[in-house]
mmCIF file as Biopython writes it, N, C-alpha, C and O atoms, coordinates in Angstrom:
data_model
#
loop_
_atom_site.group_PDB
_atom_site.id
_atom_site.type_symbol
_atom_site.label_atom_id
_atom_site.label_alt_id
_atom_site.label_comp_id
_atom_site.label_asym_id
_atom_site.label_entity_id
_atom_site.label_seq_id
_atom_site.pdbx_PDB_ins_code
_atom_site.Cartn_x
_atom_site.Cartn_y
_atom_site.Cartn_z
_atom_site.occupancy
_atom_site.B_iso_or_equiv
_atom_site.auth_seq_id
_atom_site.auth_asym_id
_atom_site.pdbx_PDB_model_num
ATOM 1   N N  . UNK A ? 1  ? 35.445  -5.364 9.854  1.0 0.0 1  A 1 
ATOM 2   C CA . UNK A ? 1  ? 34.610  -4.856 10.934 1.0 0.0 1  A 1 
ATOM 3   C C  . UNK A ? 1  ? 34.103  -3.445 10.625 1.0 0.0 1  A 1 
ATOM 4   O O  . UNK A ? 1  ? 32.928  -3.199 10.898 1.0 0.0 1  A 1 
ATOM 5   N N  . UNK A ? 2  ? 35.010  -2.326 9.985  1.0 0.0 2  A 1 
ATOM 6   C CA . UNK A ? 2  ? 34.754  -1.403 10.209 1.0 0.0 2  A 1 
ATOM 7   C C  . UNK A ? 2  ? 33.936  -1.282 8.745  1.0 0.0 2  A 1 
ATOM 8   O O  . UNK A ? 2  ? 32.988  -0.506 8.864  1.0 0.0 2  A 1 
ATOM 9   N N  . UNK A ? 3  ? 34.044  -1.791 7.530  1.0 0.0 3  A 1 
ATOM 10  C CA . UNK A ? 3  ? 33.240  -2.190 6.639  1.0 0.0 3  A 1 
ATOM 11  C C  . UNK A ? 3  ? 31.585  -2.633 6.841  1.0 0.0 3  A 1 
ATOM 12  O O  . UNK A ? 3  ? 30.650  -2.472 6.057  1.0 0.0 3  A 1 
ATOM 13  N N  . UNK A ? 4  ? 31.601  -3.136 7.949  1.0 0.0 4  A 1 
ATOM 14  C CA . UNK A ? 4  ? 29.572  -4.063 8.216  1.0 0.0 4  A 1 
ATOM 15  C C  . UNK A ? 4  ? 29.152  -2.755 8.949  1.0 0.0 4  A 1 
ATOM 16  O O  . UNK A ? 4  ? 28.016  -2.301 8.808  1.0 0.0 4  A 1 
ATOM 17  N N  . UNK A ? 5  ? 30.282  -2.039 9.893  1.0 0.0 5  A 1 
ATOM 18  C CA . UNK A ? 5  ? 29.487  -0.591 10.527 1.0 0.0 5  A 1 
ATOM 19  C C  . UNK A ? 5  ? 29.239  0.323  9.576  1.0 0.0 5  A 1 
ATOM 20  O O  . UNK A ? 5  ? 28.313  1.082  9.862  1.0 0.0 5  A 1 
ATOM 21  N N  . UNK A ? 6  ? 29.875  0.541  8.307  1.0 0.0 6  A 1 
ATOM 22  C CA . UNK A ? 6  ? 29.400  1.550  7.144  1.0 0.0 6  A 1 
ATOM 23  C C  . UNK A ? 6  ? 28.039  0.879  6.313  1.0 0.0 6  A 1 
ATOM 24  O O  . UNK A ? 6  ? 27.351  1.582  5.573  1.0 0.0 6  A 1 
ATOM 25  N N  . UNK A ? 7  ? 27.797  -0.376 6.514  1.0 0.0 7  A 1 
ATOM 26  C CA . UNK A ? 7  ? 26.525  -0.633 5.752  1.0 0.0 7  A 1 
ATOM 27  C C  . UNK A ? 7  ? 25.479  -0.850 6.519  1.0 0.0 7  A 1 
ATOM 28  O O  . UNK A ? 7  ? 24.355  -0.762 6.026  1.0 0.0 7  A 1 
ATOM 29  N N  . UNK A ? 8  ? 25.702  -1.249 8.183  1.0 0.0 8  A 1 
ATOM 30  C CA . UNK A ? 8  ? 24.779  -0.473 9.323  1.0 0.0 8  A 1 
ATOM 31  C C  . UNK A ? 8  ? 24.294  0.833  8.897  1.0 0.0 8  A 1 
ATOM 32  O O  . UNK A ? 8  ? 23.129  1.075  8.582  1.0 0.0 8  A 1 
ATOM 33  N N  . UNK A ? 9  ? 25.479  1.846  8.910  1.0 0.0 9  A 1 
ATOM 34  C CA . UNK A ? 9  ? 25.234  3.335  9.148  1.0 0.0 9  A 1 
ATOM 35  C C  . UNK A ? 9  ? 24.092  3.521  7.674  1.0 0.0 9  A 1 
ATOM 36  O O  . UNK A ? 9  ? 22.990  4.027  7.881  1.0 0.0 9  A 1 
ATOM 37  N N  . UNK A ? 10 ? 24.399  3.162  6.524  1.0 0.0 10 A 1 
ATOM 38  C CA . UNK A ? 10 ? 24.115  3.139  5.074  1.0 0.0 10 A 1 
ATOM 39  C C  . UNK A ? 10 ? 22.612  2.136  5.378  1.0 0.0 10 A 1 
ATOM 40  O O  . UNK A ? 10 ? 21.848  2.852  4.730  1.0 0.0 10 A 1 
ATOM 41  N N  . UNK A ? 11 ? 22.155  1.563  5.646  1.0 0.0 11 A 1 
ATOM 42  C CA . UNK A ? 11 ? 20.675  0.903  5.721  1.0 0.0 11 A 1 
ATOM 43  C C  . UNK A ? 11 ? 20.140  1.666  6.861  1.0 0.0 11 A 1 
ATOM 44  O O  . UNK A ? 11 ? 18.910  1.700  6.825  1.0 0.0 11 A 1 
ATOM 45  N N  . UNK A ? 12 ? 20.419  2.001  7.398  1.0 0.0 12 A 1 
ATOM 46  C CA . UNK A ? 12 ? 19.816  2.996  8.726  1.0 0.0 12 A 1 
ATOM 47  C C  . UNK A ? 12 ? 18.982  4.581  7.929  1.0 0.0 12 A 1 
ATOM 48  O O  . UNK A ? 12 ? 17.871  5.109  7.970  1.0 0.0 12 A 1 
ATOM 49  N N  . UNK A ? 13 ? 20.390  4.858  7.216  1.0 0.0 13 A 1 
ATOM 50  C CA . UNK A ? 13 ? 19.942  6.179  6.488  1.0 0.0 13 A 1 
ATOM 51  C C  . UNK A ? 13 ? 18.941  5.682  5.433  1.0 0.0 13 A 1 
ATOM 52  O O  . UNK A ? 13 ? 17.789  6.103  5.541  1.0 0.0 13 A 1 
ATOM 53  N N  . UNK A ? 14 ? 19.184  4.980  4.593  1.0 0.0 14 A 1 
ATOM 54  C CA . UNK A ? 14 ? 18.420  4.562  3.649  1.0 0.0 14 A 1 
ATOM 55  C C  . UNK A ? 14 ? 16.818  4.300  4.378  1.0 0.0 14 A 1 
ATOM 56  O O  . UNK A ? 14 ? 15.846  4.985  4.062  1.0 0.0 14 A 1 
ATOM 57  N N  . UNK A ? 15 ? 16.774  3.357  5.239  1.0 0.0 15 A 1 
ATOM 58  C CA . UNK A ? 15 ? 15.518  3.296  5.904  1.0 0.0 15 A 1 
ATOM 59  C C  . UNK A ? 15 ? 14.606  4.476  6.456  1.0 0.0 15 A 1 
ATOM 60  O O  . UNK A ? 15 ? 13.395  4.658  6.329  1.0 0.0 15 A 1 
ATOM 61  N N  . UNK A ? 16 ? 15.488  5.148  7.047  1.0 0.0 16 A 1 
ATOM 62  C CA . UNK A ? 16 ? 15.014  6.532  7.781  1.0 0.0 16 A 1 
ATOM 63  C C  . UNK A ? 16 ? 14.332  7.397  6.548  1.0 0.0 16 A 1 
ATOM 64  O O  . UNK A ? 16 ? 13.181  7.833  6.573  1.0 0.0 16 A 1 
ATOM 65  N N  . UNK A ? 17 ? 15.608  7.613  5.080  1.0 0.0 17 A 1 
ATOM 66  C CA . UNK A ? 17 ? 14.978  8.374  4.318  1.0 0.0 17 A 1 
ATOM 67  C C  . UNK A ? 17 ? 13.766  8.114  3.865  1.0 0.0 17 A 1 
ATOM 68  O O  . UNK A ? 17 ? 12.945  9.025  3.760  1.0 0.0 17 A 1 
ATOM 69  N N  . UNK A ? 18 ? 13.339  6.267  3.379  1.0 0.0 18 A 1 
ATOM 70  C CA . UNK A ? 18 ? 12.268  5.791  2.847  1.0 0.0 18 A 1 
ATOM 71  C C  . UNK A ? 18 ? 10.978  5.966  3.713  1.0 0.0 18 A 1 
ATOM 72  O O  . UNK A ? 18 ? 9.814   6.105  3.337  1.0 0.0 18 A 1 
ATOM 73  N N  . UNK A ? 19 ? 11.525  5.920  5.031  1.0 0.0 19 A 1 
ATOM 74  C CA . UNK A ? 19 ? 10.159  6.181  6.004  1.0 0.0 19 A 1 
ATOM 75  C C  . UNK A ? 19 ? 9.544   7.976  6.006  1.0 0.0 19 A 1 
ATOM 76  O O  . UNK A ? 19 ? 8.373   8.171  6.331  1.0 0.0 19 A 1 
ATOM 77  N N  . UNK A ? 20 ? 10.454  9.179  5.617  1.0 0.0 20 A 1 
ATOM 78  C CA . UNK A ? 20 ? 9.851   10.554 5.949  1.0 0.0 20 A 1 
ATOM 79  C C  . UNK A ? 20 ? 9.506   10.282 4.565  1.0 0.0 20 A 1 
ATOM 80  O O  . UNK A ? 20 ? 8.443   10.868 4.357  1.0 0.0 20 A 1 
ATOM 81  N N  . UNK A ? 21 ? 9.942   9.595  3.376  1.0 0.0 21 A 1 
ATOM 82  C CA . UNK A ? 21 ? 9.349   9.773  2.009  1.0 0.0 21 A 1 
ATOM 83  C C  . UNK A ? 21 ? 7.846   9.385  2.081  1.0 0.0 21 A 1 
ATOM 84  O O  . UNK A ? 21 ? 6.925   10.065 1.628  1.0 0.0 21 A 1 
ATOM 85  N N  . UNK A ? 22 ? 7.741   8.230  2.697  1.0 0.0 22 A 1 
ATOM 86  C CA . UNK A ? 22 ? 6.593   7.681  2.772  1.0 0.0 22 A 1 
ATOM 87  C C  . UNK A ? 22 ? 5.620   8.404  3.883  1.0 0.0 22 A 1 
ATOM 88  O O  . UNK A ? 22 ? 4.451   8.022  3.821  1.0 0.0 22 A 1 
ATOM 89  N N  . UNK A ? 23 ? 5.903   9.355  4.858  1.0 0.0 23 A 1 
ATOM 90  C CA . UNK A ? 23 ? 5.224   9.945  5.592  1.0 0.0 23 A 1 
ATOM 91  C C  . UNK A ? 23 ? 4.623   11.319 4.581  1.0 0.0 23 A 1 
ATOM 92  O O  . UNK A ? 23 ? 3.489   11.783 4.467  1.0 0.0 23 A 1 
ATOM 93  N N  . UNK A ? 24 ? 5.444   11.558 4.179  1.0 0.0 24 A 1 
ATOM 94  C CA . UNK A ? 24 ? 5.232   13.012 3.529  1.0 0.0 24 A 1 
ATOM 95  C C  . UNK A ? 24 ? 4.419   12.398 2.376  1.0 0.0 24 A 1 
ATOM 96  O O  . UNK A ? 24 ? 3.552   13.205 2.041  1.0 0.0 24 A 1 
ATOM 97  N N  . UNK A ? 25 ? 4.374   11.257 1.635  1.0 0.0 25 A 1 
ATOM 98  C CA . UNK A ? 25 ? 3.448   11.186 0.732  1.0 0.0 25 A 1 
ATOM 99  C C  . UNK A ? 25 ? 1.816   10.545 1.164  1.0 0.0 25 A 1 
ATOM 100 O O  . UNK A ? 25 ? 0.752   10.256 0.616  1.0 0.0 25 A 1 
ATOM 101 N N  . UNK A ? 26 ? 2.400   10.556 2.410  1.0 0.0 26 A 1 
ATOM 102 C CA . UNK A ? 26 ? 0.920   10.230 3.153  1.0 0.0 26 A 1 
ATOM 103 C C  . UNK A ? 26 ? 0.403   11.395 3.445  1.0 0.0 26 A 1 
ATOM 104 O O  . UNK A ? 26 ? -0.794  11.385 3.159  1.0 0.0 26 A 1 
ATOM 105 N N  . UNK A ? 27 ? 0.794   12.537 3.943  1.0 0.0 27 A 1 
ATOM 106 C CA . UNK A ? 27 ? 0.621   13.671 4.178  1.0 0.0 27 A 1 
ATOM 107 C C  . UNK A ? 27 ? -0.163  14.504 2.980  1.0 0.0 27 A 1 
ATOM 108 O O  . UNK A ? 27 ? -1.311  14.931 2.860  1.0 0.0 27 A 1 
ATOM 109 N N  . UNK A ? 28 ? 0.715   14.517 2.369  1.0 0.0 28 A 1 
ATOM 110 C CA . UNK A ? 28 ? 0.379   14.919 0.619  1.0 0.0 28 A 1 
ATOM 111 C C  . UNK A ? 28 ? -1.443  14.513 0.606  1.0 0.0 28 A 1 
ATOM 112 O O  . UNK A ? 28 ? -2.422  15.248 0.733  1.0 0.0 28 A 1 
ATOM 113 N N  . UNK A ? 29 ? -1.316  12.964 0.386  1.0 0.0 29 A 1 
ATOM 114 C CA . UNK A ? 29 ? -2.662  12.095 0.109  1.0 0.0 29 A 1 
ATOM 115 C C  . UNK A ? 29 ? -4.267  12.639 0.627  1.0 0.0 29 A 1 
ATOM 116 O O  . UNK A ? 29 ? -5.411  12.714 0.178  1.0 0.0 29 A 1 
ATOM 117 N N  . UNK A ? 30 ? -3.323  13.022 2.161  1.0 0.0 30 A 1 
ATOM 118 C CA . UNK A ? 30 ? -4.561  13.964 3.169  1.0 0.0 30 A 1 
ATOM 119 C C  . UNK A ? 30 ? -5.110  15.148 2.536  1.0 0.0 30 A 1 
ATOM 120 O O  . UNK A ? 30 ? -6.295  15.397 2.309  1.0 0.0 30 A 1 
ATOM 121 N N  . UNK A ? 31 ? -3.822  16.017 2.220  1.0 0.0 31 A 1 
ATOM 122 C CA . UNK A ? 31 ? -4.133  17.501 2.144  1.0 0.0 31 A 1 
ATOM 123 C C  . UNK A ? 31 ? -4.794  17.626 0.948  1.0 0.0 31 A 1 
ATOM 124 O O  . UNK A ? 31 ? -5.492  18.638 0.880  1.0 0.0 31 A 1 
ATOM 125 N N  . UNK A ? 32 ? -4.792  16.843 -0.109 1.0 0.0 32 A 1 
ATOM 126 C CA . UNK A ? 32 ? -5.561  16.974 -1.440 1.0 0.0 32 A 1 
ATOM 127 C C  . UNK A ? 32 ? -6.828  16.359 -0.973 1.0 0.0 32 A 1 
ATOM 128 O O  . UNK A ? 32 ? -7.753  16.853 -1.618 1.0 0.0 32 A 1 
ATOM 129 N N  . UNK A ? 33 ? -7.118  15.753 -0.380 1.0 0.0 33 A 1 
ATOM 130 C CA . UNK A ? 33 ? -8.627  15.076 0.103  1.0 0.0 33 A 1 
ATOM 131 C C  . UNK A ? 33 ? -9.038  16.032 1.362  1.0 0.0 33 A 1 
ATOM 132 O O  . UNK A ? 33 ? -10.185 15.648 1.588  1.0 0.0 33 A 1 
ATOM 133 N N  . UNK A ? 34 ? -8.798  16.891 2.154  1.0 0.0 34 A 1 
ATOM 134 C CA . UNK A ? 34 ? -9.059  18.228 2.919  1.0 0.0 34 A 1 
ATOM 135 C C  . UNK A ? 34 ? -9.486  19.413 1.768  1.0 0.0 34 A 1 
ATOM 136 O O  . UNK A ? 34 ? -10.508 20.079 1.933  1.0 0.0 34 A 1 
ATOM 137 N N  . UNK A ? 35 ? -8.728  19.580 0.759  1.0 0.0 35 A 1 
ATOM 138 C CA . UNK A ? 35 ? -8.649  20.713 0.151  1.0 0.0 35 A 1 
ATOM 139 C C  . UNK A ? 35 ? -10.224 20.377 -0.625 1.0 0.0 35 A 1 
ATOM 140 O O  . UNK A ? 35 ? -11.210 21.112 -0.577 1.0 0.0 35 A 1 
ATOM 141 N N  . UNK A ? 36 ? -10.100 18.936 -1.394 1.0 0.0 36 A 1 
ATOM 142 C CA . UNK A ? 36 ? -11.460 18.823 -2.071 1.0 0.0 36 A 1 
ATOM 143 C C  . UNK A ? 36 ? -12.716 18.964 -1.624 1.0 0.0 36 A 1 
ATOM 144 O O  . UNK A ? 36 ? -13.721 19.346 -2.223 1.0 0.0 36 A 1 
ATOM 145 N N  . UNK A ? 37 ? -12.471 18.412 0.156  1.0 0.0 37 A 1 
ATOM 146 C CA . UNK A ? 37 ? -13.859 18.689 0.763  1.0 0.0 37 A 1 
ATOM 147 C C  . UNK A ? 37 ? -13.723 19.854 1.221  1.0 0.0 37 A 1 
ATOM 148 O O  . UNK A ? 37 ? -14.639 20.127 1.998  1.0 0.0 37 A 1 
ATOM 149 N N  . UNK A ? 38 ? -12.925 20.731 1.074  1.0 0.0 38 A 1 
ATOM 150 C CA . UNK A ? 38 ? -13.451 22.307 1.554  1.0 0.0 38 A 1 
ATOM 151 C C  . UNK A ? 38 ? -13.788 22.918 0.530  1.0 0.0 38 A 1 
ATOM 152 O O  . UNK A ? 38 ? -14.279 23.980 0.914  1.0 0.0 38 A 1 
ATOM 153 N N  . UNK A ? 39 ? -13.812 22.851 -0.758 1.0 0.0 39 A 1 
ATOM 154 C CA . UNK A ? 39 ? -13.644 23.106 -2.285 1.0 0.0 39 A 1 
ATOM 155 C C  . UNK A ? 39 ? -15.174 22.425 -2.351 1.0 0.0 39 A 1 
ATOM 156 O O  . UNK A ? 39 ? -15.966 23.318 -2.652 1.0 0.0 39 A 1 
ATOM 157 N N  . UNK A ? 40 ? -15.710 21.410 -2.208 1.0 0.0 40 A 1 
ATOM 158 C CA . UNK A ? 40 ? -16.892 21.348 -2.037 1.0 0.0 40 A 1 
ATOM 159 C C  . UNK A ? 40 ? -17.734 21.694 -1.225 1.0 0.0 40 A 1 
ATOM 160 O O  . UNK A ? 40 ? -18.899 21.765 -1.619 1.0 0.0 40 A 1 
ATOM 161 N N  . UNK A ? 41 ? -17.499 21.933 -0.198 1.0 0.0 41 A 1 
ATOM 162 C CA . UNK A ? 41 ? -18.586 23.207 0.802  1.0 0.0 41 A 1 
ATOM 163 C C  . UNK A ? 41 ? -18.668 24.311 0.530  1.0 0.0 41 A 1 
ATOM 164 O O  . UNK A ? 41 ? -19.634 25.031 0.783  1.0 0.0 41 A 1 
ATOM 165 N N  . UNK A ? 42 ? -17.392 24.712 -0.184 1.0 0.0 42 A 1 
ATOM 166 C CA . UNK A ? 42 ? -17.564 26.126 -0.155 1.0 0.0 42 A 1 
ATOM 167 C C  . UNK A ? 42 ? -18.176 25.559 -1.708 1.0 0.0 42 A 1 
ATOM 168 O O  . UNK A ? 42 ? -17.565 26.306 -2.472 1.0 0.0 42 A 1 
ATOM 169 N N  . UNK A ? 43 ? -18.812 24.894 -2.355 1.0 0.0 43 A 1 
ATOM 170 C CA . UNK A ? 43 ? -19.607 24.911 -4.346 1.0 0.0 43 A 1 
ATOM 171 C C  . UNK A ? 43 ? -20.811 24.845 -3.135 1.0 0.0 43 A 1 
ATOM 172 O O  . UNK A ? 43 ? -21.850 25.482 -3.308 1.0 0.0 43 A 1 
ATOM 173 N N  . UNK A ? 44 ? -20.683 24.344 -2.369 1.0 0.0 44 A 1 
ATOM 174 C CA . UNK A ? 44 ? -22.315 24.115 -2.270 1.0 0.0 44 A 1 
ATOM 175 C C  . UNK A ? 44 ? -22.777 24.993 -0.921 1.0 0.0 44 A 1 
ATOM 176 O O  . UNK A ? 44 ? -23.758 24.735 -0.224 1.0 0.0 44 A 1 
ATOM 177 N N  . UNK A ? 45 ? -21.931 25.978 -0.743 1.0 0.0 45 A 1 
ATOM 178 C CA . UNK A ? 45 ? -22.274 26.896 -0.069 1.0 0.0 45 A 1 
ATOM 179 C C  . UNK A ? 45 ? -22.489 28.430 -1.203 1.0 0.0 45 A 1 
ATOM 180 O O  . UNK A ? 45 ? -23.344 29.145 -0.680 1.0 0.0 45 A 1 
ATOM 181 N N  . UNK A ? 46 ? -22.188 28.788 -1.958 1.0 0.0 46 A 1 
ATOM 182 C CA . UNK A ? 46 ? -22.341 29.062 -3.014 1.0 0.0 46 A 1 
ATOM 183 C C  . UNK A ? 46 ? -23.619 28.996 -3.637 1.0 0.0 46 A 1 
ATOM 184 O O  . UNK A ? 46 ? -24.013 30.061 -4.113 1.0 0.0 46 A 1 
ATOM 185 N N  . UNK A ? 47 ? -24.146 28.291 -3.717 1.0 0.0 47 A 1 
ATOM 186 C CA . UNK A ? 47 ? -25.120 27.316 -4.696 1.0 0.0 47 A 1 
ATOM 187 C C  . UNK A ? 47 ? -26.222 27.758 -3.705 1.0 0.0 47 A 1 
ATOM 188 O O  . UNK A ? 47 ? -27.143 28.462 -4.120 1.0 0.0 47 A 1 
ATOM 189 N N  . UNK A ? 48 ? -26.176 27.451 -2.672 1.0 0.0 48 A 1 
ATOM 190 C CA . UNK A ? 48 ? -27.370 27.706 -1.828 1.0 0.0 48 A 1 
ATOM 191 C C  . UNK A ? 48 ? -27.498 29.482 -1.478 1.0 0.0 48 A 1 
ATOM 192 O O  . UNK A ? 48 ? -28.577 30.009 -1.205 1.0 0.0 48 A 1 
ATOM 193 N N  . UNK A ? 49 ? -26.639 29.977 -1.526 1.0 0.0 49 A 1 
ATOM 194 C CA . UNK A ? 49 ? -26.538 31.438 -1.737 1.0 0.0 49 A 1 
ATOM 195 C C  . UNK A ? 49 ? -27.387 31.984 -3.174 1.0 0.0 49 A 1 
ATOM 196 O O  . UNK A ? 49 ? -28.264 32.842 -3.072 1.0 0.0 49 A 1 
ATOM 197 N N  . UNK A ? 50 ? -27.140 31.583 -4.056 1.0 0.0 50 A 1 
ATOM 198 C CA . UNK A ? 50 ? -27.464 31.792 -5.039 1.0 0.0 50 A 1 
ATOM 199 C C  . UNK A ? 50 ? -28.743 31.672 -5.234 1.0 0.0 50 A 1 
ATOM 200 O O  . UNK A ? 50 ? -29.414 32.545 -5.785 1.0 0.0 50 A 1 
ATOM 201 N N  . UNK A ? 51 ? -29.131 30.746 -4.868 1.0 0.0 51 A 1 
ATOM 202 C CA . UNK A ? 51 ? -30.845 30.053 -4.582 1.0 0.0 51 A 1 
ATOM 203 C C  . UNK A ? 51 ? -31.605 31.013 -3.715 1.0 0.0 51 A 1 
ATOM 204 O O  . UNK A ? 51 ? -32.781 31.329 -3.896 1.0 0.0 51 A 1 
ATOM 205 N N  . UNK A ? 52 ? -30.844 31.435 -2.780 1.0 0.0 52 A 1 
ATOM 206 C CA . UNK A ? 52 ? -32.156 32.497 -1.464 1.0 0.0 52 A 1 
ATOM 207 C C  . UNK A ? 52 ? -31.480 33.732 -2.671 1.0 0.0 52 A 1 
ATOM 208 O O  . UNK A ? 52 ? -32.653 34.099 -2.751 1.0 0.0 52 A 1 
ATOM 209 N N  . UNK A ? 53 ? -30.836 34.530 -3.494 1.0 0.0 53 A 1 
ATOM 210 C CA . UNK A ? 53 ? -30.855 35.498 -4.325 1.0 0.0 53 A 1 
ATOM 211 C C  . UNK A ? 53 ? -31.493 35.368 -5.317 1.0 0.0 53 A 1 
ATOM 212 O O  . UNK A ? 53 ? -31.999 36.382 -5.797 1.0 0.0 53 A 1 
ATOM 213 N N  . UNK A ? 54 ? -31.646 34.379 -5.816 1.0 0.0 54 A 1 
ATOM 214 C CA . UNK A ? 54 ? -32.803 34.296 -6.733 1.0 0.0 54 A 1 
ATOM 215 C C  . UNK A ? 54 ? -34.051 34.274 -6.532 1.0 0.0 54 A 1 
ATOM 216 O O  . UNK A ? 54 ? -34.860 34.701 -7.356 1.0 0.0 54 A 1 
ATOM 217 N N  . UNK A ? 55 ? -34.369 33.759 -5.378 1.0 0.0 55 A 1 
ATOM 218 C CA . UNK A ? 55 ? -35.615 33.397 -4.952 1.0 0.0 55 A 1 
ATOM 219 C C  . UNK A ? 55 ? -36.206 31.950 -5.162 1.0 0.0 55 A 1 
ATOM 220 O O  . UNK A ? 55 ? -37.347 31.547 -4.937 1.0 0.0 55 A 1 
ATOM 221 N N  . UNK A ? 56 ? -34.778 31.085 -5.804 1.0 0.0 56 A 1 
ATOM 222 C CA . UNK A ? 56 ? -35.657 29.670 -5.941 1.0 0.0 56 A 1 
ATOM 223 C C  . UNK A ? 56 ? -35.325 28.729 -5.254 1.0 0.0 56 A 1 
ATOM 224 O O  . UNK A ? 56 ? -34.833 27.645 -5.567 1.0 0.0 56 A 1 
ATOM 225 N N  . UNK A ? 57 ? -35.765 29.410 -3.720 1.0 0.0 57 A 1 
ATOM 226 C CA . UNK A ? 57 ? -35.676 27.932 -3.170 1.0 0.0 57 A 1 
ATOM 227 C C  . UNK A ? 57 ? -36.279 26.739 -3.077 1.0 0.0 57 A 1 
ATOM 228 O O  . UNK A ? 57 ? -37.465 26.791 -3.404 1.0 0.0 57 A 1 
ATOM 229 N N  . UNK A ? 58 ? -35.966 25.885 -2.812 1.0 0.0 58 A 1 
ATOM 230 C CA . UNK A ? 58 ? -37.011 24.572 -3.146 1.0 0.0 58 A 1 
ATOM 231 C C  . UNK A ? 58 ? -37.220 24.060 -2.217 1.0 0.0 58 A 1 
ATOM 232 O O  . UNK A ? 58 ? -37.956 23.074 -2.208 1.0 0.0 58 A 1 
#
């Protein structure tokens, strides 16, 4: 009896850990796809700066 409650307690933890692993690598997934599109506004905010200093806008 007190053996099936330690592999309760032991798949509980195991589950719990696999689920914040899998949250946090979802998390992760976001913040690199946020970072790229701010990393591209700010190239093409840049770019258009550059264009009214030069004078070639189009």
């Amino acid at each position: 009896m007190g053996e099936t409650k330690m592999l309760v307690v032991v798949l509980l933890l195991v589950i719990i850990f696999l689920g914040i692993a899998a949250f946090l690598f979802y998390i992760e997934k976001r913040l690199q796809k946020a970072e790229q599109d701010i990393q591209s506004m700010q190239d093409t905010e840049k770019k258009q700066e550059s264009t009214k200093v030069n004078g070639d806008e189009a």
